[in-house]
Every structure is written in C-alpha cells, then in structure tokens.
C-alpha positions in Angstrom: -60.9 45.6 142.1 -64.2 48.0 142.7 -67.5 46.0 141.1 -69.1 49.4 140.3 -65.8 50.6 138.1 -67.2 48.4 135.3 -70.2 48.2 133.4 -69.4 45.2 131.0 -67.4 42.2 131.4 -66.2 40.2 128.6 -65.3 36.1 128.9 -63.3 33.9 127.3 -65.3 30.4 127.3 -63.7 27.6 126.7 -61.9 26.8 130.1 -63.0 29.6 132.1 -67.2 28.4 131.6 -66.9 25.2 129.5 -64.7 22.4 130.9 -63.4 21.2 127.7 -60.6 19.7 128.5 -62.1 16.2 130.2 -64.4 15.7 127.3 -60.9 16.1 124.7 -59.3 13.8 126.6 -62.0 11.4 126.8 -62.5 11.3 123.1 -58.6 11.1 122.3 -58.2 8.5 125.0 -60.9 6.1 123.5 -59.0 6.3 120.5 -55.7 5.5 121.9 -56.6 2.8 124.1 -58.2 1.5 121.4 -54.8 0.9 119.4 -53.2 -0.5 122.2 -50.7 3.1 122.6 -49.8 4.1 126.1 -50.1 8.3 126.7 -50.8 10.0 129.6 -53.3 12.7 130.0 -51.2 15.5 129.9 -49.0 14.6 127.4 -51.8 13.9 125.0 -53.7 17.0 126.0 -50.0 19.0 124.8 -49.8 17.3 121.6 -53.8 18.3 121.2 -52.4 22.3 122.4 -49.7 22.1 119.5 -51.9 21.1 116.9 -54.8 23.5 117.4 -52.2 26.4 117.8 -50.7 24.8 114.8 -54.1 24.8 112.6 -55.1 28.2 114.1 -52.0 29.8 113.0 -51.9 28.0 109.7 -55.9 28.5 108.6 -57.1 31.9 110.8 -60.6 31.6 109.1 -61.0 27.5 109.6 -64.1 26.7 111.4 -63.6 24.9 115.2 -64.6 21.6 113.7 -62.1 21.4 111.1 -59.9 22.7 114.0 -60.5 19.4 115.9 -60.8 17.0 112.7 -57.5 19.0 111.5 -55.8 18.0 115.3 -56.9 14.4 115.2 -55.0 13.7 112.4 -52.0 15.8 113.7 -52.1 13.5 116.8 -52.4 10.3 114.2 -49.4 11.6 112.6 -47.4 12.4 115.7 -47.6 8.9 117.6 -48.0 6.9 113.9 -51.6 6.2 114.7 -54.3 4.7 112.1 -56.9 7.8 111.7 -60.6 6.1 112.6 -62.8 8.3 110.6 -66.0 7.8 112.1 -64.2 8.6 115.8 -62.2 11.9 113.7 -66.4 13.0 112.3 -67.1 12.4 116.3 -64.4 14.6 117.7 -65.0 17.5 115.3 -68.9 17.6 116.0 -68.0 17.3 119.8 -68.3 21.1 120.6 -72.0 20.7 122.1 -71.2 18.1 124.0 -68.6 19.7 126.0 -70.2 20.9 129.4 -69.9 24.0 131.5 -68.6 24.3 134.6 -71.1 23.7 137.2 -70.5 26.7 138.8 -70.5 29.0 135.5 -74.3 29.1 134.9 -75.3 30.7 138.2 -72.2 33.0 138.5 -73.0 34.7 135.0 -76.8 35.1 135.8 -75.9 37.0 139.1 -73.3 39.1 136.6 -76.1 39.3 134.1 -78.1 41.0 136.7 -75.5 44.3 137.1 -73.5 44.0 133.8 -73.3 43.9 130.4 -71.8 40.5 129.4 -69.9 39.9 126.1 -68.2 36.5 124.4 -65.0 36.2 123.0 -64.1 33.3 121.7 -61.8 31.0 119.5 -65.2 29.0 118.3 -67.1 29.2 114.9 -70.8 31.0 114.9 -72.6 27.0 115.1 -70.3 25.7 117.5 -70.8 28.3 119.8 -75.0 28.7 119.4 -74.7 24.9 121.3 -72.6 26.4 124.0 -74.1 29.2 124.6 -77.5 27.9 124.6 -76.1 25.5 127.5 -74.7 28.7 129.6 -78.1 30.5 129.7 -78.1 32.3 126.3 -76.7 35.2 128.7 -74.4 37.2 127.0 -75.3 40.2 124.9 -72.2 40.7 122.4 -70.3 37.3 121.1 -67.2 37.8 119.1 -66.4 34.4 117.4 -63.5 33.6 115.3 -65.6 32.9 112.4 -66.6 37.0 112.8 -63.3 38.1 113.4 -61.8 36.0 111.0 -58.7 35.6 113.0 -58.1 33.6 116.2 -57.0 34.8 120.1 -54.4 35.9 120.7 -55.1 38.2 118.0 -56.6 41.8 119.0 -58.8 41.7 116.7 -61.2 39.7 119.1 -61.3 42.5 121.7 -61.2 45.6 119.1 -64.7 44.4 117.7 -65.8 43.5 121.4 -64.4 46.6 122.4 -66.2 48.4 119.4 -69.6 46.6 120.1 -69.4 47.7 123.6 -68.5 51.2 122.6 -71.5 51.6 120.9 -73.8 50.7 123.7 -72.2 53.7 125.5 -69.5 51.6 127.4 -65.9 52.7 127.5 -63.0 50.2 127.5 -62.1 51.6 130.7 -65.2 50.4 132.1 -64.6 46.6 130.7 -63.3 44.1 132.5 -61.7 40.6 130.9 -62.3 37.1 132.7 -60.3 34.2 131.1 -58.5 31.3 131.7 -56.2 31.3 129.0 -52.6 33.5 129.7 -51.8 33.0 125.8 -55.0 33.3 124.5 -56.4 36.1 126.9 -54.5 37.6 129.3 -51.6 38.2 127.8 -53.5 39.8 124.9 -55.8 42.3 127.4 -52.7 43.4 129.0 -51.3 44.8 125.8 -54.3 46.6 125.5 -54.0 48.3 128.6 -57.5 46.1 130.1 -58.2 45.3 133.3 -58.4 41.4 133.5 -58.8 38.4 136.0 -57.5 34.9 135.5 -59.8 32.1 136.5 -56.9 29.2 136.9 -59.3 26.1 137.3 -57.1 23.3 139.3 -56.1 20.7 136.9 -56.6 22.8 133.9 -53.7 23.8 131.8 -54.8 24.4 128.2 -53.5 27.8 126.9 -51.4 28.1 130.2 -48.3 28.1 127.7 -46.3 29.7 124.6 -47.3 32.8 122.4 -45.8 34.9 125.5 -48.2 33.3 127.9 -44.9 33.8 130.5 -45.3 37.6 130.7 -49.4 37.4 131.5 -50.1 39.6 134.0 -53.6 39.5 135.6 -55.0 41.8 138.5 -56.6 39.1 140.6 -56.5 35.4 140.1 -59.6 33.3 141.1 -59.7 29.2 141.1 -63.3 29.5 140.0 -65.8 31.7 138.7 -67.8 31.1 141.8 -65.0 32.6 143.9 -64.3 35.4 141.7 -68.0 36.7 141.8 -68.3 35.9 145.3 -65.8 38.3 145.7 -66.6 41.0 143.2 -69.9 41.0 144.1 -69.6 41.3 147.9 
C-alpha cells in the first residue's frame, strides 16, 4: 500500500470514526435493566444487528431514526418487553450523541491535508450534519442513504461516490476505501474491484457478520485509524 497511489479516500463512519456501539448499548441497557431482563452486551448488540438489517432491507429509503425507533420495538418484541415511548423518541434522536473515536479527528485532518476525503454512509442527510460536524466537517463528498436511496451493502453508495469523485478529476483507481464494516463495506468494495483497508476496532463487532461478510477481503487491516495513518503516511 503506496500513499501517493491515491488521491481520495472514502470512509465508512459509523465504527470506523464514530464509536456507536457503547452509546447503543447504553441506551438498550437502561431499558432492560429497567424491566428487570437479564442480556448480555453482545447478545443484545446482535438482536440490535438483526433488526437494523431487518428494517434496512425492508424500508431502503427509511430515515436512521426510524431505523433505531423501528429496532427498539423489534427488540421489545423479541424478548416480550413493554416499549417505553419516551426511552424509543430517545434512542431514535441519539445519532448526535454518539462520539467519535478519539483518535478519528486528528487522523482525518492529517488525511485532509494530502487527500480528497469522501463519506459513505448508512445515515440520513440530518443525522449525519451532527456527526460530521463533530469529526471536523472534513470531508468533501458525503453519500448518505437518504441520497442514495438504498442502504450499504448496496453499490449504489460507492457508484455515486465514485461518480462524485470522477468529476473532480479522480479515477476509482486512485480511491481507496477505509471501513470497519466486512458486510457493509468491504465486502461490497471488493466486488468492485477497490482497493480497501479494514479498521477492526478491538471489541467492536457490528457489521462483522452475514450478507457475505465471510468472503471480505481487505489489503491491510489496522486496529485503529491512528495506526493505519501512521502507517500510510510514513
């Protein structure tokens, strides 16, 4: 992997740059403590996985709140839970609330200073502003769902990402994909023929699974984006 054999690189963002998964849990395990239901982490974090995938696949143009309010109810339904509607609001409207990384913000300003860096993401247009704004406001092409109107792992993300790119003079050759998501992500960039690094944060397994996650292959795997730029860079 040569730095100067790209000119863009395009992210996923919610797991590679925002840590999502503690503040999900956090919420979900309020609410089932709360009614006296014992679930571990993980197994509450995999009936959160199958719901999103479930409402994604069902509703390709539902915004990521609806997604979340959608899930909560899943989750009620799956461990015969009473819905509490103020905590379900809560949950959906928790997208800004989710934080980044703490090393995301400084590894995509020194990426910022060489590259052209796009967004491709499974968020609506609102939800994402909030993230965004809380990464630097650093990248130059975003590709929501909401725009796409489908979610990862459809292509349809990285064709208009691609396209956007294309039109600032940049080939996909010279793109390079950084995600942490196999199903979402990697797998979908390797049927495209992209170069693309998998950032496997340690204790992080959403999107690790299903959709044909098995057969990911990515170039270089990093444990965070600190290491990964460290690397590239140098």
């Amino acid at each position: 992997m040569n730095c100067n054999d790209y000119d863009a690189i395009t992210f996923d963002v919610y797991g590679t740059l925002i840590d999502w998964e503690p503040a999900i849990l956090a919420t979900l395990g309020r609410w089932i403590k709360a009614k006296n239901v014992s679930i571990d982490d993980a197994a509450l974090l995999e009936s959160f996985d199958r719901a999103r995938a479930h409402y994604q696949a069902l509703s390709p143009a539902r915004s990521y709140p609806r997604v979340l309010r959608s899930a909560y109810a899943y989750i009620a339904d799956e461990y015969d839970l009473e819905i509490d509607s103020d905590e379900r609001t809560k949950f959906g409207n928790s997208v800004g609330d989710w934080r980044p990384y703490p090393d995301s913000v400084k590894a995509l300003a020194r990426l910022r200073e060489g590259y052209v860096l796009a967004a491709l993401t499974n968020m609506d247009n609102a939800s994402f502003a909030k993230s965004h704004a809380l990464l630097g406001s650093c990248f130059d092409v975003v590709v929501t769902a909401e725009r796409a109107g489908a979610y990862k792992p459809s292509l349809r993300h990285f064709v208009l990402g691609l396209t956007d790119l294309a039109e600032r003079k940049i080939p996909p050759h010279r793109v390079l994909h950084v995600a942490q998501s196999l199903r979402a992500d990697v797998r979908p960039a390797n049927l495209l023929g992209q170069d693309v690094v998998w950032i496997n944060r340690e204790g992080r397994g959403l999107g690790h699974t299903g959709f044909g996650a098995e057969l990911a292959a990515p170039m270089a795997t990093f444990p965070t984006m600190e290491s990964f730029v460290s690397e590239f860079l140098d």
